[in-house]
C-alpha positions in Angstrom: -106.7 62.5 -162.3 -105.0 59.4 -160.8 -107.6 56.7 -160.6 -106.1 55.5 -157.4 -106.5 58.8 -155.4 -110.0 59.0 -153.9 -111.1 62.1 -152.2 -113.4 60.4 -150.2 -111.0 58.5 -148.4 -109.2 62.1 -147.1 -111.9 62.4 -143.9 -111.6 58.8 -143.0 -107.9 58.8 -143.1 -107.5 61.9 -140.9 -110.3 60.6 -138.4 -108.1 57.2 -138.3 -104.6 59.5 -137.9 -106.1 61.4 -135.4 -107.7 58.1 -133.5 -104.1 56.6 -133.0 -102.7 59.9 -131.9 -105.5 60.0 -129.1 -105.0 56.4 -128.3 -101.2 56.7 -128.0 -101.4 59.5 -126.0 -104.4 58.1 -123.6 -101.8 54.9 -123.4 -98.8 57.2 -122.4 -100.8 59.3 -119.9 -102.5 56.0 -118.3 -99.1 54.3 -117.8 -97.5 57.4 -116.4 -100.8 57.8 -113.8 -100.5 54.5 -113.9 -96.9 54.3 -112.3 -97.2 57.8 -110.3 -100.1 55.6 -108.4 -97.9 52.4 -107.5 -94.7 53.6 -107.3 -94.6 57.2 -105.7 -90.8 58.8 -106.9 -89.2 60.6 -103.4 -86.5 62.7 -104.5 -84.0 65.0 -101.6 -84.5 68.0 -103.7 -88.2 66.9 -104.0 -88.3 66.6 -100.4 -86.7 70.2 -99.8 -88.3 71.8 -102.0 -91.8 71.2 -100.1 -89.9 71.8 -96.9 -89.2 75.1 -97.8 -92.2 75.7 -99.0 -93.9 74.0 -96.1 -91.8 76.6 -93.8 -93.0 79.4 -95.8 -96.8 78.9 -94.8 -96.2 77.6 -91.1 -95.5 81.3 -89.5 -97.1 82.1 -86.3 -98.3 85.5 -85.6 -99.5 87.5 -83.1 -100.0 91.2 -82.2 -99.1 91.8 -78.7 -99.0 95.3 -76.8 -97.1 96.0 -73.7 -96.0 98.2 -70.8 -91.8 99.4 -70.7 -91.2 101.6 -67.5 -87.7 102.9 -69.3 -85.4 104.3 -65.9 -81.8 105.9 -66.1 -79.9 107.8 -63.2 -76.8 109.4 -63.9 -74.6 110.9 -60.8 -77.7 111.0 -58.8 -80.5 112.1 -60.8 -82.7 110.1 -62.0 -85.2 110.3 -65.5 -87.9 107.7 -66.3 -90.8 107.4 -68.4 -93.7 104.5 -69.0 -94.3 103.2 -72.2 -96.9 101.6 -74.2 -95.9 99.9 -77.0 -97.8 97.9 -79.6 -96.0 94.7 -82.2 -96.7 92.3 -84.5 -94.5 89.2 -83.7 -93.8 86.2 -86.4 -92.2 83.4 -85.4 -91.7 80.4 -88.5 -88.6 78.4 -89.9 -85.5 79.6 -91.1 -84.0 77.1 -93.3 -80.5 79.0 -94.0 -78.7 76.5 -91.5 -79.9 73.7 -94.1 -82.7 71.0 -94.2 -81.1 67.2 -93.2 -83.0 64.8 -95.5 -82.6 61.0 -95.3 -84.6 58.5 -97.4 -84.9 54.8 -97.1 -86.5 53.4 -100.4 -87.1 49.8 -98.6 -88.8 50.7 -96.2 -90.4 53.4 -97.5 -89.8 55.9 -94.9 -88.5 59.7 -95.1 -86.7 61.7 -92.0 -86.2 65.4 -91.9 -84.5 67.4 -89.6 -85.1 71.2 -89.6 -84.2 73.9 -87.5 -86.2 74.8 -84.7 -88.6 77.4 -85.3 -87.9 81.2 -83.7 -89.2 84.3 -83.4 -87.8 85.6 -87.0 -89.4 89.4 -86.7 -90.5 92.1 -83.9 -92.7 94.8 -86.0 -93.1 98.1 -83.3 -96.3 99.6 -84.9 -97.1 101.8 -81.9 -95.2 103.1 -79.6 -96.1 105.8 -76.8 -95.0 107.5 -74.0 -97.1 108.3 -70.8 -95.6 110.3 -67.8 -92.0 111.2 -68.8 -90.1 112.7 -66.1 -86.9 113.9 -66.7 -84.2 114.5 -64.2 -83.0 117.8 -62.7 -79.4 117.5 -64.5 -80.6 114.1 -66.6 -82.7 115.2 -69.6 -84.0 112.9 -72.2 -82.1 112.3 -75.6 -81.9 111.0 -78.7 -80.0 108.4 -77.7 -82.6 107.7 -74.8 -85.6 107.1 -77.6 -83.3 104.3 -79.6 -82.5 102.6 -76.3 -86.2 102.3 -75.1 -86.9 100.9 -78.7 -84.1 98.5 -77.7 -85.3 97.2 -74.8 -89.2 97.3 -76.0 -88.2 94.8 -78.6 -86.2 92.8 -76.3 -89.4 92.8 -74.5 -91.7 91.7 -76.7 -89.6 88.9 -78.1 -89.7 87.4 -73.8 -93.5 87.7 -74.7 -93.6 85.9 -77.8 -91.7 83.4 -76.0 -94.2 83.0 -73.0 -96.6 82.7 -75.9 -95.3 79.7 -77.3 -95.4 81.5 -80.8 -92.2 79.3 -82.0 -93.9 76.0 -80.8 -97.1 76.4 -82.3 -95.3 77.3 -85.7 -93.2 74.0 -85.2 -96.3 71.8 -84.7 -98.0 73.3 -87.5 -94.5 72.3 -89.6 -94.4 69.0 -87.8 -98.0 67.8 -88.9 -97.9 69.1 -92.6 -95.1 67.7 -93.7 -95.7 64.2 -92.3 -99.2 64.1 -93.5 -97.7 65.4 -97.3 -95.2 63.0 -97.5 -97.5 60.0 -95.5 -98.7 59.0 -98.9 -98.7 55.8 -101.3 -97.3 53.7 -98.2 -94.5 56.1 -97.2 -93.9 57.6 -93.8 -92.6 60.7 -92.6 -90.9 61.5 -89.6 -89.8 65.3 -88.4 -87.2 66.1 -86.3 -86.0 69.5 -84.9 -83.0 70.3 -84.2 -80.4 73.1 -82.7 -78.7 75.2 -85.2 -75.0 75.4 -84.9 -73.2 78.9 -83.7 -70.4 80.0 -85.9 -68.3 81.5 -84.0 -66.6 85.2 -85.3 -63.5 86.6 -84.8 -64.5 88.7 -81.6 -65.4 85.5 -79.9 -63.1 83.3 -80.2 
């Protein structure tokens, strides 16, 4: 056996390896908490990534029922019916159009500009007719049923309007984000604004 090697010594050396391994590690972690406190890192994709995630939990929603009186007359005759219908409405943020970001390091101050917020589905889950009169050479149709659909959602969307379904999902947007990103001496400002139309073929 080699006089120099010394069993003994095996436990002590491991306990010191493993001591400067913790120590290191404790140093790296404290410098990088360390940093992350002081100096806060604002990136734009940072920034839209918690837009869109922001817009993803600031929906609006409300179930709404209302009256249609549905009315069509065709060379004199005349059909009509009154519907109820029932809808759950959503109204949120849709960040297709794209999410203007501006930072200013200096003086520590972030502006976003999002689309407004609108009324981004209409879900019929009830809809029934009361007192369906037909006319004498005017019956109802197929085509009659998709039209009152039509108009019902048409409808409900003027209700989600009155509402304010798409306001209350843009103040909801509005304080989040400026709280999230009011941090570590930074500010946050949101803006909303109009989305642009493209124009197609058939309207120009």
């Amino acid at each position: 056996m080699n006089p120099r090697f010394r069993p003994w010594l095996l436990p002590i050396a491991a306990t010191v390896v493993i001591l400067l391994v913790g120590v290191g590690q404790c140093s790296t972690i404290g410098s990088f908490l360390s940093g992350r406190k002081n100096t806060t890192t604002v990136t734009h994709d940072l920034v839209v990534d918690r837009v869109r995630n922001v817009a993803k939990l600031v929906s609006a929603e409300a179930t709404v029922r209302d009256v249609l009186v549905y009315r069509n007359t065709w060379y004199g005759s005349t059909k009509q019916s009154l519907v109820v219908v029932t809808a759950k409405l959503l109204a949120g943020i849709n960040l297709e159009s794209g999410t203007e970001v501006k930072i200013d390091e200096k003086a520590r101050r972030i502006d976003i500009a999002i689309p407004h917020a609108s009324i981004l589905a209409v879900e019929v889950t009830d809809l029934r007719t009361y007192d369906e009169q037909r006319g004498l050479w005017n019956p109802f149709k197929p085509e009659d049923r998709d039209r009152i659909f039509q108009l019902a959602r048409q409808q409900l969307t003027r209700s989600a309007d009155q509402m304010g379904l798409a306001p209350r999902a843009e103040k909801s947007a509005k304080e989040m984000l400026e709280t999230m990103f009011g941090v570590d001496g930074w500010t946050a400002a949101v803006s909303f604004r109009e989305v642009p139309v493209v124009k197609t073929t058939d309207q120009e």
